[in-house]
N, C-alpha and C positions, 0 to 999 in steps of 0.2 A: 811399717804399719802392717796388723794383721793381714791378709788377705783371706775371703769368704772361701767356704770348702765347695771344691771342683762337684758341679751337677751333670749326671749324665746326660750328653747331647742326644739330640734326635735328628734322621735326615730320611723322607720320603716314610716318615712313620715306624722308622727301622731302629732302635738306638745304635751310635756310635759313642763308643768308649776306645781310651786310650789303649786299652787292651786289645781292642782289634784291631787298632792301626800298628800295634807292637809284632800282631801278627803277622800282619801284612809285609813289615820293614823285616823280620826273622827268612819269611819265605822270599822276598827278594835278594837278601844278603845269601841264602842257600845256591838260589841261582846263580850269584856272583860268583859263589865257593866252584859251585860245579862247574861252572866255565872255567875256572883256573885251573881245576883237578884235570879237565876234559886237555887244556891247553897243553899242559907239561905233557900228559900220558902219549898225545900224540905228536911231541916233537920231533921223536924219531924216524914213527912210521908215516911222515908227511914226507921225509927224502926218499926213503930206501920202500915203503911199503905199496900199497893197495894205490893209485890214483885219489880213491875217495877219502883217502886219508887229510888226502891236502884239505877236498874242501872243509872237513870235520873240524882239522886245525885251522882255517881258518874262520870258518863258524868261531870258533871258539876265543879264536884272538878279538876277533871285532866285537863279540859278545864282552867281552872283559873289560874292553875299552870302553863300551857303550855304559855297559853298567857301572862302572866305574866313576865315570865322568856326570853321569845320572847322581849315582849315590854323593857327588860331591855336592853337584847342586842342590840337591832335595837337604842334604844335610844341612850344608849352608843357610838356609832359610831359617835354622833354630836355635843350633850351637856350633862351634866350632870344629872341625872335623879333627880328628884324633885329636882333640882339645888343644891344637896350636893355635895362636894369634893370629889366623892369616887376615889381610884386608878382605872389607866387604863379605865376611861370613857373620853368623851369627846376627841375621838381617834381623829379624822379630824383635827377639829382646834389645839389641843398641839402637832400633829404633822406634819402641813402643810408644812413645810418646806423639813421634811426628804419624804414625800409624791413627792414634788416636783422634787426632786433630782430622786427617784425610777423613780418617770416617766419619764421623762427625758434620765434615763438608758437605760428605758425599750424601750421610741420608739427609741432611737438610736440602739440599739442592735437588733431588730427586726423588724422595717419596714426603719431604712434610712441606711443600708448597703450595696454595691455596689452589691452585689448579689440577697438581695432581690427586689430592686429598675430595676436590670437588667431581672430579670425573669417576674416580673408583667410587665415592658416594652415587653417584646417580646412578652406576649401574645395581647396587643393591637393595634390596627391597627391604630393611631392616624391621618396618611395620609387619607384614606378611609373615616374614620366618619368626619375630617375635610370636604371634599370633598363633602359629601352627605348633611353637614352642608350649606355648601357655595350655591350649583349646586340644594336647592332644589326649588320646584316647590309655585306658589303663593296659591295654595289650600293649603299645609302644610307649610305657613307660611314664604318661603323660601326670598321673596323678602321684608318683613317687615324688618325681621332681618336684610337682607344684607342693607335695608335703614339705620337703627338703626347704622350698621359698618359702613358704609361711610358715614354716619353725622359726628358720633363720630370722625372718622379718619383726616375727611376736619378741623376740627374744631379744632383741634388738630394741624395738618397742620398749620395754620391759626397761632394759639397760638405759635407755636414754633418758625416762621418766625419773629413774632410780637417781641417776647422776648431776642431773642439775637439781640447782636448788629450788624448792617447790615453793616457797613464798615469793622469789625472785620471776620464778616462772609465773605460776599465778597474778601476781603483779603484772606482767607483761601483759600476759594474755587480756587481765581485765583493765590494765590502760588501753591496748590494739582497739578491742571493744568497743570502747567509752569512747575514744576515738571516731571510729567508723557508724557511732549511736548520736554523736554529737554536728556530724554532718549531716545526716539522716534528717533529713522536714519529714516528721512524723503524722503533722496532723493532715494534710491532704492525701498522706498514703490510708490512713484510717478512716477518712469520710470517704472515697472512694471503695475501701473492702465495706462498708458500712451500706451501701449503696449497692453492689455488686451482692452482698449478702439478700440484702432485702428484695431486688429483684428477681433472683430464683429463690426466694420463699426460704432462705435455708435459715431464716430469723427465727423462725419458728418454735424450732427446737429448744434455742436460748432463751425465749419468752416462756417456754413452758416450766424447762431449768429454773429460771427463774421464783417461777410461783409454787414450784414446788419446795426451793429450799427456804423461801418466805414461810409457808404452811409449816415447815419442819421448825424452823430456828422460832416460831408464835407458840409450836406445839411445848420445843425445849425452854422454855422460857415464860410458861403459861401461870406460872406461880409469882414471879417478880411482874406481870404484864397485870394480874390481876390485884396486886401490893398498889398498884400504881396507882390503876383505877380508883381504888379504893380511897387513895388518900386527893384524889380531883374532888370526891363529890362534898356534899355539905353535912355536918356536922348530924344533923338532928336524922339525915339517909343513914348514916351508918348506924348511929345508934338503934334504930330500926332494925338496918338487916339487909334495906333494899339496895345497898352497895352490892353486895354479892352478886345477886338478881343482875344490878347493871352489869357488872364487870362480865357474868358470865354471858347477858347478851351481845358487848361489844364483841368478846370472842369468837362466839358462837357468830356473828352477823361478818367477822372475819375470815372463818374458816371457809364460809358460803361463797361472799364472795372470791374469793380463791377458787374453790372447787367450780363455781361459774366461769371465772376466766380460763380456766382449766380445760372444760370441757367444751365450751362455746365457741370455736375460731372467729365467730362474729361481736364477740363482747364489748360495747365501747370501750371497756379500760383495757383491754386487749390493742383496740384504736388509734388509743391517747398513746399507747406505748410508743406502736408504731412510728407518730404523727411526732413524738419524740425522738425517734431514731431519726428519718426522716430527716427533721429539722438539725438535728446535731451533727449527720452528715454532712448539710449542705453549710454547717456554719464551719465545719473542717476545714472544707475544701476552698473558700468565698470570705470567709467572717472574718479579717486582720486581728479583731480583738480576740476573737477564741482559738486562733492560730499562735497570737503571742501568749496566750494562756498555759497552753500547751509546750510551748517551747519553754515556758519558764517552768513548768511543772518536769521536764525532761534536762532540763540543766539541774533543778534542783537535786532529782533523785540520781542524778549521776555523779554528785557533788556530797551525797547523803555519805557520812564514814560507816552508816551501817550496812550499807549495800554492800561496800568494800570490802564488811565483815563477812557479810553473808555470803560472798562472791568465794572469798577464798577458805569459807569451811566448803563451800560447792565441787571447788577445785581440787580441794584436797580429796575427798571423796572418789570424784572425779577418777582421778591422777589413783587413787588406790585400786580402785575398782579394775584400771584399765589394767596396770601391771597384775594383777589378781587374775586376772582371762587370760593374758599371754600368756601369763606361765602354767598355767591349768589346763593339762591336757586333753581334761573332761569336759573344756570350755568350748560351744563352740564359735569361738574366734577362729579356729584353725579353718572348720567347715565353711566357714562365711567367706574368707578371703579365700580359699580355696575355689568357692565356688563362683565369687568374685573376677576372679583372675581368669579361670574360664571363660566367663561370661564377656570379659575385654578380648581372649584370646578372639572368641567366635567372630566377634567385633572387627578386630581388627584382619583377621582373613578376610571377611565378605563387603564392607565398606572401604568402596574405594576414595573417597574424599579421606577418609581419617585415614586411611595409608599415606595415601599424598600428604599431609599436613604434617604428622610426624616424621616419614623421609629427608620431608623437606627441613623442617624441625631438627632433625638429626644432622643432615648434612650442613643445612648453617651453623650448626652448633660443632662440628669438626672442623668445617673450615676455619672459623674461630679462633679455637684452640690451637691448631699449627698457626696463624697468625700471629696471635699472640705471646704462645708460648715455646712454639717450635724451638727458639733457642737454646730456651731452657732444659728440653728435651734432648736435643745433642750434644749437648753442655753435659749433662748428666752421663750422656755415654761416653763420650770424652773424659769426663774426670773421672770414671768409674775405669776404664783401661790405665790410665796413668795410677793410679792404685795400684794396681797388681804390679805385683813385682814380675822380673825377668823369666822365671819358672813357670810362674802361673800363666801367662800371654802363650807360654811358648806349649805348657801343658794343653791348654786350650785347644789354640790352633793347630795344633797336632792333633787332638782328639778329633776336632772339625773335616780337616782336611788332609790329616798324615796318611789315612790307608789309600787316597787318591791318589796321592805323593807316590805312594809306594807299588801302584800299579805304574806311575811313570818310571819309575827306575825298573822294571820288570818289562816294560816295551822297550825300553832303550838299550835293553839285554837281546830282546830279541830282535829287535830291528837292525842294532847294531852288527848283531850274527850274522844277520841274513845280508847286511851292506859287505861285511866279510865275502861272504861265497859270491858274490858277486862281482866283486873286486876281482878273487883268487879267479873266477872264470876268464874274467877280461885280460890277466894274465897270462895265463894258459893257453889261449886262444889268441892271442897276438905276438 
């Protein structure tokens, strides 16, 4: 099976690549070289020459041994050293699989357990630094990124509208609806705004509403209104003429009183309105029969297929409008959620109850997750090592930790060295 292409690792912010660990292994194997070079040149002059000869040679003996034996091990761990068969080399690759599994154990047992997963949550404050993220200022970059989220978000928006289907959607939305309108006792929420209206006077307004769009629709309509009149009276008035006469005093005695209710807040049919409201609230809230009226007039029109109709030419519109602003860069949706998002940033730095709620919120919600899924999770790491073949594990882990490696085979050069002259002294000296 394929295997995915090798990504440059990182370690304290620093990249490692296989390339520097190649460097690393080149200048340890140089060391090697020069401690052999070092070894022969003074085999001579360790009998017959200088005293310090000896110790140089044997610096250079135990340095060769050290590195040596170093370079066997570190090699060991990847591939086979001068590509012989020997046992127990080429650890990585013949055992990537059981490597996989250890690890796998290993972060399950120790980083995605509901305890450890619960303690690193509490010490983070995820609400706050959100917060400081969202709420920061255009000098530290705060409005770049918050553009960068509301593009991504509209455009997304945009994309999710686009991709379902919009009668299916619509449909849902106005079943959800119909739903949540159909549990809804309507008329006791209505004789109480009705009541709640009328006590701070804010009825007012709609009684005026009212006599004005009466006045307007007597005015539009003052030629069928007079037709009318006309055909009420008796035969022998119209032939006369005095129909006219009526109809235009019914009107005329129409428009007055209008303009009387109008202007009068004390008017009795001003009164009667009231004394109507009044009564119709309290038969909302008290009346079983006008209660079941209602319920029946709210089943009905929820049950109306023209609602349905009208629901989803609404929807559609809707649903156009909205992808129409996301992607509109002159729209401003950007500026709204932009300033939106701010506005929860500022929120959520200075309120400390909604910090607590969401942390908390968060970390139950991590805990969770490793409960629930944790398996699944090392499961994934696990079978994603057992994929890579022999090359890749070993590419890897070399990149990871090869040029570490290869400072250990460059101490064991000099350590080794220095175990040398040491030795050679306790020789010398005894």
């Amino acid at each position: 099976m394929a295997t995915p292409p090798l990504r440059p690792l990182t370690l304290g912010g620093q990249p490692l690549t296989i390339d520097r660990a190649r460097r690393m292994r080149w200048t340890a194997t140089g060391m090697l070289a020069a401690m052999a070079a070092i070894f022969v040149a003074t085999l001579g002059l360790a009998a017959d020459g200088h005293p310090a000869w000896g110790y140089v040679h044997a610096f250079a003996e135990a340095a060769m041994v050290g590195g040596l034996a170093d370079w066997f091990a570190v090699t060991a761990l990847f591939r086979h050293p001068l590509g012989l068969p020997i046992p127990h080399t080429a650890i990585i690759p013949e055992n990537k699989d059981r490597i996989a599994d250890t690890m796998a154990v290993f972060l399950r047992e120790n980083f995605l357990t509901p305890a450890v997963v619960a303690r690193r949550m509490a010490a983070m404050n995820i609400a706050k630094a959100a917060g400081e993220f969202l709420a920061a200022s255009p000098e530290r970059g705060g409005v770049d990124d918050r553009s960068r989220i509301t593009g991504g978000a509209a455009e997304l928006l945009a994309e999710v509208l686009e991709s379902l289907d919009p009668d299916r959607l619509g449909n849902q939305v106005r079943s959800g609806l119909a739903g949540q309108l159909a549990k809804l006792d309507i008329a006791p929420l209505a004789g109480r705004m009705i009541e709640t209206t009328m006590a701070d006077k804010r009825h007012q307004p709609l009684i005026d509403g009212f006599v004005r769009w009466a006045g307007l629709t007597i005015e539009d309509n003052e030629d069928t209104l007079r037709e009318i009149i006309s055909q009420r009276v008796a035969g022998v008035l119209r032939w006369t003429g005095i129909d006219k006469t009526i109809s235009s005093s019914v009107l005329d005695g129409l428009y007055k009183l209008l303009a009387e209710v109008l202007v009068n807040p004390q008017h009795p049919l001003r009164g009667k309105i009231e004394e109507g409201l009044s009564k119709l609230g309290q038969d909302l809230q008290h009346d079983p029969e006008t209660r079941a009226k209602v319920e029946e007039m709210k089943r009905e029109l929820i049950a109306n297929p023209a609602v349905a109709v009208w629901w989803t030419g609404v929807w559609e519109r809707i649903r156009r409008s909205l992808i129409a602003r996301a992607r509109d860069p002159e729209s401003g949706m950007g500026e709204e959620m932009r300033s939106m998002l701010a506005e929860l940033g500022t929120a959520l730095q200075s309120d400390a109850r909604l910090q607590h709620q969401i942390n908390r919120f968060a970390r139950r919600t991590m805990v969770g997750v490793a409960t629930r899924y944790g398996d699944q999770i090392v499961r994934l790491v696990s079978e994603t090592v057992k994929r890579w073949d022999a090359r890749t594990i070993t590419d890897r882990v070399e990149g990871a930790v090869g040029r570490d490696l290869q400072f250990i085979r460059i101490n064991g050069t000099l350590v080794g060295g220095l175990v040398g002259m040491a030795l050679h002294f306790l020789t010398v000296v005894l």
